[in-house]
LUMSEMAR-788696 format. One record per residue: residue number from 1; x, y, z of N, C-alpha, C in turn. Coordinates in Angstrom, 3 decimals, m for minus. Layout:
N
(NUM (X Y Z) (X Y Z) (X Y Z)),
...
This chain:
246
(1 (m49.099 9.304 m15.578) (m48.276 8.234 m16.170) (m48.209 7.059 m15.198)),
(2 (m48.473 5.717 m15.655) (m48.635 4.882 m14.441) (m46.986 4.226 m14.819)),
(3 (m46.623 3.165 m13.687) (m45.247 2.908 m13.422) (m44.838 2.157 m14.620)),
(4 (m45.631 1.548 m15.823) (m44.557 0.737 m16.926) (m44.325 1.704 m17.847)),
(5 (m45.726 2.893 m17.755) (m44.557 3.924 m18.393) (m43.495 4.855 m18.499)),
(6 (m43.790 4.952 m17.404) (m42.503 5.308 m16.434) (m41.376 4.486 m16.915)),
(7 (m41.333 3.295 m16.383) (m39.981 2.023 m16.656) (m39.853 2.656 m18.025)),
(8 (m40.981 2.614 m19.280) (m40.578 2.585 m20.675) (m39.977 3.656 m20.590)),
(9 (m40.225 4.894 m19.995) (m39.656 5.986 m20.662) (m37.697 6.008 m20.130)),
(10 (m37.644 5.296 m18.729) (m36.449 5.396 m18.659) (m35.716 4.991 m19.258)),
(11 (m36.076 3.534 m19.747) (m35.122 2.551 m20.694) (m34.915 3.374 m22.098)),
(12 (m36.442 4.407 m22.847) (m35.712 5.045 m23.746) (m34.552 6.252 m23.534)),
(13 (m35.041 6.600 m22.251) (m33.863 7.712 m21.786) (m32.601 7.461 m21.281)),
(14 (m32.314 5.973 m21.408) (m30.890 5.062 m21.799) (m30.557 5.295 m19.795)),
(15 (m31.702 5.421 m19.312) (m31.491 5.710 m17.797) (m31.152 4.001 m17.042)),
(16 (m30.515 3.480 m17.696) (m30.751 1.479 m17.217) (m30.491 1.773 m15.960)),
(17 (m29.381 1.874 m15.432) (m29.263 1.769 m13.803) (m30.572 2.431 m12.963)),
(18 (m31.269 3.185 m12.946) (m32.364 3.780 m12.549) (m33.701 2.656 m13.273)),
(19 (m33.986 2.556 m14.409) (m35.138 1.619 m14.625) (m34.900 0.309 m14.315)),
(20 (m33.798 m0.028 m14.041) (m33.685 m1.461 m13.378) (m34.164 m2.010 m11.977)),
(21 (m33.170 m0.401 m11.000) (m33.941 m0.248 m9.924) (m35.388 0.168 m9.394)),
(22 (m35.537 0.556 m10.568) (m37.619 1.019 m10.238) (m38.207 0.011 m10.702)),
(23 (m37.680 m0.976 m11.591) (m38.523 m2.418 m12.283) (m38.640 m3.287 m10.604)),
(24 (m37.692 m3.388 m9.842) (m37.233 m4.468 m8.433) (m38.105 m3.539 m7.475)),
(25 (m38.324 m2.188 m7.474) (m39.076 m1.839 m6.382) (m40.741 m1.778 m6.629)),
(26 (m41.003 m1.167 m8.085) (m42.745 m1.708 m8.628) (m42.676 m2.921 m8.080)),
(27 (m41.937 m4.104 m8.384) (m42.473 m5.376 m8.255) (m42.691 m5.820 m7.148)),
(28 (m42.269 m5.228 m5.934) (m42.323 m5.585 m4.861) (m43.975 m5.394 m4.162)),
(29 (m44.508 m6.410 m3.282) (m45.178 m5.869 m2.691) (m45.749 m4.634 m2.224)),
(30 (m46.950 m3.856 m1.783) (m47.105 m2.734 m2.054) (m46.874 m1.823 m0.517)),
(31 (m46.469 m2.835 0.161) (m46.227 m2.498 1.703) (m45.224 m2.198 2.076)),
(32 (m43.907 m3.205 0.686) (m43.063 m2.988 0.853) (m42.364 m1.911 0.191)),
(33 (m42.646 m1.591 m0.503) (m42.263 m0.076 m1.705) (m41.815 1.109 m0.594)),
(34 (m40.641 1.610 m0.987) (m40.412 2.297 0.194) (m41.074 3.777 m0.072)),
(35 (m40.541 4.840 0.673) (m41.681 6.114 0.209) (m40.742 6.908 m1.129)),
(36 (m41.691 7.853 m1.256) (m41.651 8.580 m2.630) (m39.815 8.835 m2.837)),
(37 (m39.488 9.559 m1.428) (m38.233 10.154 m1.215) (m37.430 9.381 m0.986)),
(38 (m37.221 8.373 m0.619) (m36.517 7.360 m0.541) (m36.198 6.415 m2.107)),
(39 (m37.404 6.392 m2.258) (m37.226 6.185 m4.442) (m36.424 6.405 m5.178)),
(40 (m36.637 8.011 m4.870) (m35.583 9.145 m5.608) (m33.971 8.914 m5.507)),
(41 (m34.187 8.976 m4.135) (m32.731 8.539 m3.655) (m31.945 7.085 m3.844)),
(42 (m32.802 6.151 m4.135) (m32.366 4.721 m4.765) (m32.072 5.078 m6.132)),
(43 (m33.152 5.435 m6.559) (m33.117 5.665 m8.176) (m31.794 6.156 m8.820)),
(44 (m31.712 7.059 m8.542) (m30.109 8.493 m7.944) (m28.975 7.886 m7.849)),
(45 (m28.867 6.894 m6.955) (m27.726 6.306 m6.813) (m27.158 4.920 m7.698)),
(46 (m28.545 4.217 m7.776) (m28.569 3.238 m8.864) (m28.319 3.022 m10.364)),
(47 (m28.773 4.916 m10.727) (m27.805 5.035 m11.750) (m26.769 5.868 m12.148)),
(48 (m26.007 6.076 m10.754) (m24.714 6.644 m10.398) (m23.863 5.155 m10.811)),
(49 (m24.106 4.226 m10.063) (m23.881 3.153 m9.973) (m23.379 2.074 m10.780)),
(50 (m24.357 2.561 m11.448) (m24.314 1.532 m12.843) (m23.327 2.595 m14.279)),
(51 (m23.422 3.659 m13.988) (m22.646 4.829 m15.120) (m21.013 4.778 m14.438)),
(52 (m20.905 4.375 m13.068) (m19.633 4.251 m13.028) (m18.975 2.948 m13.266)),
(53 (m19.789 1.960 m13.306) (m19.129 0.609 m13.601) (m19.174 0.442 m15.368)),
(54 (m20.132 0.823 m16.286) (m19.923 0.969 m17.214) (m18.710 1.812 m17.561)),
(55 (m18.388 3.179 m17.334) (m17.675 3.788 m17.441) (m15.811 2.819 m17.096)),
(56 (m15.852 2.084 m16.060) (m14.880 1.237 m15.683) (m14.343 0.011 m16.618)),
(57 (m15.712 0.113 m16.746) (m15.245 m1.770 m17.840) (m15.006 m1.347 m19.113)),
(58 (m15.648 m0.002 m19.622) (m14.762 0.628 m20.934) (m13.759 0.888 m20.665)),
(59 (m13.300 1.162 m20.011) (m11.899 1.624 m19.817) (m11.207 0.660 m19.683)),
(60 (m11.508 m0.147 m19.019) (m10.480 m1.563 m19.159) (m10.532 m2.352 m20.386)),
(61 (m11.893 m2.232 m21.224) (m11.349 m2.649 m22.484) (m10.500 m1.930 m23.355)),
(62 (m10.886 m0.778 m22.989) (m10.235 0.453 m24.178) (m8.440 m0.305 m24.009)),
(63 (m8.101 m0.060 m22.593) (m6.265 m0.399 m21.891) (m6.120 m1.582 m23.007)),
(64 (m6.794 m2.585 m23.153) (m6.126 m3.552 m23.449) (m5.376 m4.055 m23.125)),
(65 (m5.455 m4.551 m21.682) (m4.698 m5.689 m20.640) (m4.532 m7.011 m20.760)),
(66 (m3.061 m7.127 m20.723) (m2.795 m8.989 m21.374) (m4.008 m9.737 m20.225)),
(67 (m3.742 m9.353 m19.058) (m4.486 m10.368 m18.239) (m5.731 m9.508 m17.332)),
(68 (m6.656 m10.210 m17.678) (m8.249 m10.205 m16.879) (m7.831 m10.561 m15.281)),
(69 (m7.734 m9.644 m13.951) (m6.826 m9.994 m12.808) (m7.099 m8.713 m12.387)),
(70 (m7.455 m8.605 m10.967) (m7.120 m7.575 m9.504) (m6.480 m7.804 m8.743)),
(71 (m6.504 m7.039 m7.929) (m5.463 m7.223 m6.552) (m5.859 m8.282 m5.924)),
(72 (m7.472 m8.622 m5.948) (m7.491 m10.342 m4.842) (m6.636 m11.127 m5.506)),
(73 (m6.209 m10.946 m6.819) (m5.521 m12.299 m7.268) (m4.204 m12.146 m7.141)),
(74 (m3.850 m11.480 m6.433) (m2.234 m11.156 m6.775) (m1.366 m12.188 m5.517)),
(75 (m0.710 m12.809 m5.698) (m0.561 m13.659 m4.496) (1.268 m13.302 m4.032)),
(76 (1.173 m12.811 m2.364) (1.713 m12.281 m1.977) (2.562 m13.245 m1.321)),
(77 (4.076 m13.164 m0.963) (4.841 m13.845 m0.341) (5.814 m13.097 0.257)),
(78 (6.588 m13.231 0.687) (8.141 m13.058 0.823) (9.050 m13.981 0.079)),
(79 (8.667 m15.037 m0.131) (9.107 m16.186 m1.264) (9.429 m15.032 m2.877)),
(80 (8.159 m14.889 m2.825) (8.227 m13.730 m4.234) (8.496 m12.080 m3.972)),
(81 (8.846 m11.885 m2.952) (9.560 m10.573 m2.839) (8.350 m9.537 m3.300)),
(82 (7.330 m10.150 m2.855) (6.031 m8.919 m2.533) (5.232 m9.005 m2.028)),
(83 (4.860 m8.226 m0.706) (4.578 m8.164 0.449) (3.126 m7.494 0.204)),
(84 (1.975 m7.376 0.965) (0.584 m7.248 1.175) (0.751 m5.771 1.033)),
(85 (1.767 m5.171 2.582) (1.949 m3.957 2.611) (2.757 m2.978 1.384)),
(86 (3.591 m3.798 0.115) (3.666 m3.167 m0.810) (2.545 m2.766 m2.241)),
(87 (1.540 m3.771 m1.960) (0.450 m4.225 m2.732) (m0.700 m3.248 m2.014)),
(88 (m0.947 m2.853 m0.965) (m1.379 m1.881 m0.591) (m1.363 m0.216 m0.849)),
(89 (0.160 m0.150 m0.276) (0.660 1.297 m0.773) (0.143 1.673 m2.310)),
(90 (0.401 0.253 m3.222) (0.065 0.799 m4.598) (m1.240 0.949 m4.973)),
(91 (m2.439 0.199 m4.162) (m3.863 0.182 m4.198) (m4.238 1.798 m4.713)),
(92 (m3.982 2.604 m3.685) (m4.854 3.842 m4.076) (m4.122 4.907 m5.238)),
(93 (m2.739 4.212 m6.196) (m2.818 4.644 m7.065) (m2.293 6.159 m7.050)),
(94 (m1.726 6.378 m6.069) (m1.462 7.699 m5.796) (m0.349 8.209 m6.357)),
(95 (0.620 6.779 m6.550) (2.134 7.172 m7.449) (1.656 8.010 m8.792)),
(96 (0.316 7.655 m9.637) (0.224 7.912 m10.688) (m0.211 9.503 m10.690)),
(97 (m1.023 9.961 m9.555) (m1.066 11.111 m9.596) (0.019 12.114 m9.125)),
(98 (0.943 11.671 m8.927) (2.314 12.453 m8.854) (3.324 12.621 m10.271)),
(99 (2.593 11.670 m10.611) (3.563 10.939 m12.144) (4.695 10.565 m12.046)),
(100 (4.689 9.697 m10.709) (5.871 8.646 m10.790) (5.589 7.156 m11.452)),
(101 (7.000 6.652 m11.679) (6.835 5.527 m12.092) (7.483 4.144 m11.454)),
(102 (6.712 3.063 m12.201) (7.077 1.309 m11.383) (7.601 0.895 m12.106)),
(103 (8.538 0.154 m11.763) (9.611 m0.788 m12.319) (9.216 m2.593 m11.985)),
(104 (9.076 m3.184 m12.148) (8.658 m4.507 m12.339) (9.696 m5.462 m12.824)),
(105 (10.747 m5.973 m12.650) (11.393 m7.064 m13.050) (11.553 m7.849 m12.267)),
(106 (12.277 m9.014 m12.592) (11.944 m10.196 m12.368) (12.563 m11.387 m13.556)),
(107 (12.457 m12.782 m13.263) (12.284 m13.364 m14.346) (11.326 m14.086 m14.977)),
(108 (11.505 m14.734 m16.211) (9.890 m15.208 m16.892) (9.286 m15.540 m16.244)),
(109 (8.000 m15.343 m16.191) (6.953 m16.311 m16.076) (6.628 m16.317 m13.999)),
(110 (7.483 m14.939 m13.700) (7.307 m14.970 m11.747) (5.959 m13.666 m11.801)),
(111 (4.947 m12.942 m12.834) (3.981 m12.505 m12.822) (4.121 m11.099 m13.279)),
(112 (5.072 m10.583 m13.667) (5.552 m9.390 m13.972) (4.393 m8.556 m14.637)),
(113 (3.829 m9.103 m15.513) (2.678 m8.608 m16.496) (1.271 m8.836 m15.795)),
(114 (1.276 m9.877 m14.936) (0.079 m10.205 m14.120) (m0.330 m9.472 m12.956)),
(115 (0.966 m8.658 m12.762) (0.649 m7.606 m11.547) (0.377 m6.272 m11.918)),
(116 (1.205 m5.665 m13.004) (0.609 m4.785 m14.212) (m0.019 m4.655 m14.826)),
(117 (m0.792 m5.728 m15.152) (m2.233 m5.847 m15.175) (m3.490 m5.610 m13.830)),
(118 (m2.746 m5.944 m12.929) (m3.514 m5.857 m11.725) (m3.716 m4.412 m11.338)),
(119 (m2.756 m3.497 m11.547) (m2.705 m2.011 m11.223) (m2.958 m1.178 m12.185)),
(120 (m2.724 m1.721 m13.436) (m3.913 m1.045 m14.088) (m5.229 m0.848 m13.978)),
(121 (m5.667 m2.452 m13.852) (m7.304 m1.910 m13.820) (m7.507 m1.535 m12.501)),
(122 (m6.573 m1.676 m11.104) (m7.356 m1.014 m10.429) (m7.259 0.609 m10.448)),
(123 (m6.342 1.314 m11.646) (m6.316 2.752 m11.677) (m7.694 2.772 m12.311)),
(124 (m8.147 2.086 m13.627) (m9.511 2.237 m14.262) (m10.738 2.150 m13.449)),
(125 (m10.357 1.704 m11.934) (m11.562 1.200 m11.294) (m11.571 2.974 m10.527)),
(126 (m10.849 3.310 m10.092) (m10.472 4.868 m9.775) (m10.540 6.049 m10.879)),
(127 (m10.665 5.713 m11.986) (m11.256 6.822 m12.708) (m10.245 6.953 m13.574)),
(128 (m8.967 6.506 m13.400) (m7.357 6.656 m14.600) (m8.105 6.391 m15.984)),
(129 (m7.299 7.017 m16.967) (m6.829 6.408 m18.008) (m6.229 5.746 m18.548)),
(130 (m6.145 4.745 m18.530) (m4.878 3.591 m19.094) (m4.514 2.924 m20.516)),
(131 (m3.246 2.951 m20.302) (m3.167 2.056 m22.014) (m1.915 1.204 m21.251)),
(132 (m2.268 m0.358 m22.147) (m1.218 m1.529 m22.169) (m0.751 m2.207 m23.685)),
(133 (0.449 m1.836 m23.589) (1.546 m2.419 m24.876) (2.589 m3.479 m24.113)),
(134 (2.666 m4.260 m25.092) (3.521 m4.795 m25.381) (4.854 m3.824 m26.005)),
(135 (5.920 m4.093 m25.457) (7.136 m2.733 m25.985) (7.098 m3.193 m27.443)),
(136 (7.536 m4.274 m27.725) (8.382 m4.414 m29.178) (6.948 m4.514 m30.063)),
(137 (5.723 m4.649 m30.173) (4.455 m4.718 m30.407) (4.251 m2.686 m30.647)),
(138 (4.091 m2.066 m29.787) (4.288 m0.347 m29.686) (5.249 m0.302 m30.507)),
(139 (6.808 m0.505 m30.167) (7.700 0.219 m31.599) (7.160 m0.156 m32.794)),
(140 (6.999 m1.493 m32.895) (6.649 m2.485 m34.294) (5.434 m1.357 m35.200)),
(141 (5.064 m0.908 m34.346) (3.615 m0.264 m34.675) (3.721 1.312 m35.364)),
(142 (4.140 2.007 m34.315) (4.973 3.458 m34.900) (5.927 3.370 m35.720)),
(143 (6.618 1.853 m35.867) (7.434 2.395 m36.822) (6.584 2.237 m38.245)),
(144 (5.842 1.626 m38.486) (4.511 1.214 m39.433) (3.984 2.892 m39.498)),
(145 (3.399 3.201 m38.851) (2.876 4.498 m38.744) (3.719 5.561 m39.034)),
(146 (4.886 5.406 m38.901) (5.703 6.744 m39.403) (5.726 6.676 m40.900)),
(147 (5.433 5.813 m41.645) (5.405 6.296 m43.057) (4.224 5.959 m43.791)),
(148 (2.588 6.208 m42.733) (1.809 6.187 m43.597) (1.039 7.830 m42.682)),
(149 (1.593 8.261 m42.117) (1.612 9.731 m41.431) (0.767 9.328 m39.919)),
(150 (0.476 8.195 m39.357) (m0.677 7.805 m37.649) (0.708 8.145 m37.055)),
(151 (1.679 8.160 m37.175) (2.625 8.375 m36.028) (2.631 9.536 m34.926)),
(152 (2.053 10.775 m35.019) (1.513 11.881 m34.419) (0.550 12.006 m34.095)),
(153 (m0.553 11.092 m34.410) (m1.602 10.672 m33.751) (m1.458 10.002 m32.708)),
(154 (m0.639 8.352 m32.983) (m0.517 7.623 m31.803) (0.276 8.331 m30.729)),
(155 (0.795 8.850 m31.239) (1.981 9.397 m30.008) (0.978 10.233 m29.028)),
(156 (0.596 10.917 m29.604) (m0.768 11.705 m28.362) (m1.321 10.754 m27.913)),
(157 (m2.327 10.154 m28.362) (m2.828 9.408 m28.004) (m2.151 8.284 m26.536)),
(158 (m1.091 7.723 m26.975) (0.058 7.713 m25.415) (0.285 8.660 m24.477)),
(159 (0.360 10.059 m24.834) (0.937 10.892 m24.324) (0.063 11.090 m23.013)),
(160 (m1.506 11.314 m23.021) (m2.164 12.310 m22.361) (m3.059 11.203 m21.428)),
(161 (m2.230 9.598 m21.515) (m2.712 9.040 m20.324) (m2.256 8.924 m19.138)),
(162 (m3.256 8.206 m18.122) (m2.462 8.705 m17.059) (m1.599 7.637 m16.482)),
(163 (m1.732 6.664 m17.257) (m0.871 5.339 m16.653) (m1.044 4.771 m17.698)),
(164 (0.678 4.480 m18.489) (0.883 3.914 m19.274) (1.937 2.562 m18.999)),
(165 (1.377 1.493 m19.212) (1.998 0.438 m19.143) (2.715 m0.557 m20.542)),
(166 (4.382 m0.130 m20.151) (5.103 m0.806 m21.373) (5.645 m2.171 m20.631)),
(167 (5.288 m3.043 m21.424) (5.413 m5.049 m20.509) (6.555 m4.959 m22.370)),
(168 (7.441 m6.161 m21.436) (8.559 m6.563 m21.946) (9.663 m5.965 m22.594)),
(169 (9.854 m5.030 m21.549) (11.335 m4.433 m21.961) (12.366 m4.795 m22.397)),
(170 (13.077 m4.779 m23.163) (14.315 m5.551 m23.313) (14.108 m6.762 m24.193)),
(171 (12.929 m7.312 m24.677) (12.829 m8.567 m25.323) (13.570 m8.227 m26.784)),
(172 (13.529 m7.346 m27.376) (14.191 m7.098 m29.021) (14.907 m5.575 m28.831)),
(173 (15.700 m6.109 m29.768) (16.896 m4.828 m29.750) (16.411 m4.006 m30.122)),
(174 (16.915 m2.667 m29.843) (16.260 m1.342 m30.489) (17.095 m0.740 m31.809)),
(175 (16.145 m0.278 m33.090) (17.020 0.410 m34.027) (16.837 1.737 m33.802)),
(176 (17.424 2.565 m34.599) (17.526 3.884 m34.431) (15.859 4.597 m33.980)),
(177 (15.216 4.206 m34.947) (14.020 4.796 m34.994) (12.981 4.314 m33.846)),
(178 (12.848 3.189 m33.140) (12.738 2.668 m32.035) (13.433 3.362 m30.456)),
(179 (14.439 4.090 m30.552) (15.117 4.440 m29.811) (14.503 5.642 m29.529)),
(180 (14.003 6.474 m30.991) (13.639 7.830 m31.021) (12.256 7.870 m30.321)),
(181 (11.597 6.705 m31.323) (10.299 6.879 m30.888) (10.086 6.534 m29.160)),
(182 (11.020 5.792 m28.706) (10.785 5.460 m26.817) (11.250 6.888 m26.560)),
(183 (12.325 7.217 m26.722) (12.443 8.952 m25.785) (11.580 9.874 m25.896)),
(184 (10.866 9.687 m27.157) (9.733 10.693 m27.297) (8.387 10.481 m26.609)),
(185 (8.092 9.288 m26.215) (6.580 8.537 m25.538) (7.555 9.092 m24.054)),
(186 (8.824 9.083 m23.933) (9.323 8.884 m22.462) (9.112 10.399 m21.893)),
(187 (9.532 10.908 m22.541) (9.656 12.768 m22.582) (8.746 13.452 m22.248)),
(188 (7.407 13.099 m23.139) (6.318 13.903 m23.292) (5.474 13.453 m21.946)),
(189 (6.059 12.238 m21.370) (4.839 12.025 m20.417) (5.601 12.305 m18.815)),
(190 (7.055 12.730 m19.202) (8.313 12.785 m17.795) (7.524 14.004 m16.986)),
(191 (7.262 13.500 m15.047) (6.836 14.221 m14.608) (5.197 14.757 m14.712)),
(192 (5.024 14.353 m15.692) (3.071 14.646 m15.657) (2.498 13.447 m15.607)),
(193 (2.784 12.072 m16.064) (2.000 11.140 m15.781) (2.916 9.949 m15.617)),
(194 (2.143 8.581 m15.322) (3.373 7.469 m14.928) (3.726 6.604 m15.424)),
(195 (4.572 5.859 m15.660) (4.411 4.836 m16.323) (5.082 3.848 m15.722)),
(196 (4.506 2.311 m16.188) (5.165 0.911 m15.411) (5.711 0.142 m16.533)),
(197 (6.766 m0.172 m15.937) (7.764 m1.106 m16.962) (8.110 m2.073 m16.261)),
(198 (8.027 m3.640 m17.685) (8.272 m4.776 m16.707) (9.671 m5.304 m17.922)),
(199 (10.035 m5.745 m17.067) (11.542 m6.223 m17.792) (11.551 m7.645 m16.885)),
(200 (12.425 m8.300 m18.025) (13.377 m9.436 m17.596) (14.704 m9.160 m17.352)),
(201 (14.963 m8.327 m17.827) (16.484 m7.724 m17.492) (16.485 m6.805 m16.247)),
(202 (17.824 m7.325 m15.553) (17.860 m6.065 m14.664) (18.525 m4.746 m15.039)),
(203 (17.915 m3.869 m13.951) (18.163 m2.830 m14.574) (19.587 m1.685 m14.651)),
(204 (20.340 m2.581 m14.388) (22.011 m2.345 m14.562) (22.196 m2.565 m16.013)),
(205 (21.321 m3.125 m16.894) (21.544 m3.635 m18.090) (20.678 m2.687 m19.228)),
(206 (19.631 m1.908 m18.668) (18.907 m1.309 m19.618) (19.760 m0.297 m20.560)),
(207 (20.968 0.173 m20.118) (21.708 1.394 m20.680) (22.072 0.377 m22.088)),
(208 (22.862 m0.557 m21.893) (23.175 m1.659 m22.785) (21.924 m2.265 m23.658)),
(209 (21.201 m2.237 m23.194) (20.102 m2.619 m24.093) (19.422 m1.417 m24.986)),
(210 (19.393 m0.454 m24.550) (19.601 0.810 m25.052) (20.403 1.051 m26.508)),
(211 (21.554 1.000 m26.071) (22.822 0.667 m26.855) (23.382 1.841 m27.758)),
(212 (22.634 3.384 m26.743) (23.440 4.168 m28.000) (23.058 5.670 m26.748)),
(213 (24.493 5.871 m25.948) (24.908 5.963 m25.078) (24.200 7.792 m24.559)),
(214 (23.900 8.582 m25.855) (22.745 9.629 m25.361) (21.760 9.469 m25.226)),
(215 (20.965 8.923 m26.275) (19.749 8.424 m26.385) (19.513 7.559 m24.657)),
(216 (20.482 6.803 m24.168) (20.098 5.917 m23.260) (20.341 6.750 m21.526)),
(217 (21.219 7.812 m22.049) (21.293 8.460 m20.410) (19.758 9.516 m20.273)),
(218 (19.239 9.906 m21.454) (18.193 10.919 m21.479) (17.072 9.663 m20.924)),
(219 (16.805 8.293 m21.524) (15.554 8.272 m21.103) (15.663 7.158 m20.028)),
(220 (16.431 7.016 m19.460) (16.884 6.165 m18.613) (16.894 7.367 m16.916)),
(221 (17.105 8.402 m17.581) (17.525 9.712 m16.294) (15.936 9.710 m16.334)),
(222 (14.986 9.834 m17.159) (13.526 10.285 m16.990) (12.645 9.156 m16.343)),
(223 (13.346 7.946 m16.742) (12.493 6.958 m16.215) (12.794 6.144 m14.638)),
(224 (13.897 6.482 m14.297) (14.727 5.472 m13.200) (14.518 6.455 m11.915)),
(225 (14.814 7.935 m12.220) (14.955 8.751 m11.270) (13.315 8.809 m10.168)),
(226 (13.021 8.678 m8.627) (12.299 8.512 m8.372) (11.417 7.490 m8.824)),
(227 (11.512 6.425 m9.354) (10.933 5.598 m9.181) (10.757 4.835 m8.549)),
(228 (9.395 3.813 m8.370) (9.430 2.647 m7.314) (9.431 1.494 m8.136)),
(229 (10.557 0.210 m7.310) (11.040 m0.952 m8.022) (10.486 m2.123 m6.971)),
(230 (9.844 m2.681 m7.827) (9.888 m4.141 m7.537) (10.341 m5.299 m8.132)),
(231 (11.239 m6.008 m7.701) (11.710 m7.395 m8.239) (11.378 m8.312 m7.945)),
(232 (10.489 m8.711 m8.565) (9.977 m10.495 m8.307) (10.596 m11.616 m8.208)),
(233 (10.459 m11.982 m7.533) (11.107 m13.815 m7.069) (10.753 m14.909 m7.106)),
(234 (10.976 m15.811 m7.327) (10.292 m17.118 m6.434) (9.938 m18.191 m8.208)),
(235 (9.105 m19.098 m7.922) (9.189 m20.151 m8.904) (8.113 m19.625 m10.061)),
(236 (8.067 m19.623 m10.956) (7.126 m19.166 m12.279) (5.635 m19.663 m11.907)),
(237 (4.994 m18.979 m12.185) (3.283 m18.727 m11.547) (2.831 m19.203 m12.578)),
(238 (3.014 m19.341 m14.128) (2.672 m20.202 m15.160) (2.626 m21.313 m14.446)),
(239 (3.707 m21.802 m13.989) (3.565 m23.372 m13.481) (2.685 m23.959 m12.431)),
(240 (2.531 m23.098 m11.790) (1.427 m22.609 m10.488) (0.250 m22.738 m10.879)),
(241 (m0.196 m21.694 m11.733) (m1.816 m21.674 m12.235) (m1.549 m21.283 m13.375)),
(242 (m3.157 m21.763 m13.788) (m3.302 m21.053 m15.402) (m3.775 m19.885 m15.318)),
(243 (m3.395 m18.982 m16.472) (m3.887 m17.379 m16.492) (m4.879 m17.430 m17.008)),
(244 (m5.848 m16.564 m17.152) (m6.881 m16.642 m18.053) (m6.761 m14.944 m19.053)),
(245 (m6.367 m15.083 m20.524) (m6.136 m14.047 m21.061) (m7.267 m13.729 m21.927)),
(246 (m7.080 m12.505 m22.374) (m8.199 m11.849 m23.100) (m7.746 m12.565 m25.022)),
């Protein structure tokens, strides 16, 4: 078999990261071609390479993240009450494999969702599973689904990730069935996996926003206890820069 059929056969064997790298080394000079074993071992890794970054960027589409953003973009102060060395600690993502959870408030527009976005995808870049809602967007949705029977679907489907991110807590009141459906997403995932919540409200106020005084000590005890909080500061980052959203 000489080398374009080779290339052909990889591209049908959906091998791209590997026939990409054997297309750049055929083409090279013939002095420069490195040896047989050394090939292998490019080849090998090239489409290790390429199956894990595919694998990554599905996953970050699958999340559905308000904002396209990593950790280089996250801009650190003491002005904004977040420090390099807290932006670090959270890098390797390790809270999530304990199944603790982040707290994020702040007020409008100081990045709350832009940094939760940021730690999401870098869990997807680490191999997590992620999903991103909007809160009142998620209830709006199950409650739709509870009377055409997806409601036991979606709910798994939340359940068995490993970092679930609910952005805008507190923006709309909760009715009964809203209330049910958060203790139940809260419950099923308490202690096995993590989740990040960003609020505008602080969180002396969530019981009240809650507003129905069992319902609010059960998922308030599952979500607050051991968690890590950050409160953002400083002047609105809208005004600062433009975001670039999906």
């Amino acid at each position: 078999m000489n080398q374009q059929n080779t290339l052909d056969t990889m591209r049908q064997l959906r091998l791209t990261g590997m026939a990409d790298r054997y297309e750049v080394i055929i083409g090279l000079p013939a002095h420069q071609q490195p040896e047989q074993t050394v090939v292998l071992a490019q080849l090998i890794e090239a489409e290790n390479l390429y199956r894990n970054h595919r694998r990554t960027q599905m996953a970050i589409k699958n999340a559905h993240f308000r904002y396209q953003v990593n950790f280089n973009d996250i801009l650190c102060s003491n002005e904004r009450n977040l420090t390099k060395e807290t932006l670090t600690a959270l890098a390797d993502c390790s809270f999530i494999d304990r199944g603790e959870n982040l707290i994020i408030t702040g007020a409008t527009g100081c990045g709350k969702s832009f940094l939760a976005s940021a730690i999401g995808q870098q869990a997807c870049v680490l191999g997590k599973k992620v999903l991103y809602f909007s809160l009142p967007k998620l209830l709006s949705k199950l409650k739709s689904d509870k009377f055409d029977g997806a409601f036991r679907k979606e709910i798994e489907r939340i359940e068995n990730k490993h970092l679930l991110i609910l952005d805008d807590w507190g923006i709309n009141p909760l009715d009964t069935h809203s209330r049910i459906a958060l203790l139940q997403i809260i419950e099923d995932r308490h202690n096995k996996y993590a989740t990040i919540i960003t609020s505008q409200l602080p969180i002396s106020s969530w019981h009240q926003y809650i507003n129905e005084n069992t319902v609010a000590d059960a998922i308030l005890d599952r979500i607050i206890h051991q968690a890590h909080r950050i409160e953002l500061q400083g002047e609105s980052m809208r005004k600062m820069h433009k975001i670039k959203t999906f």
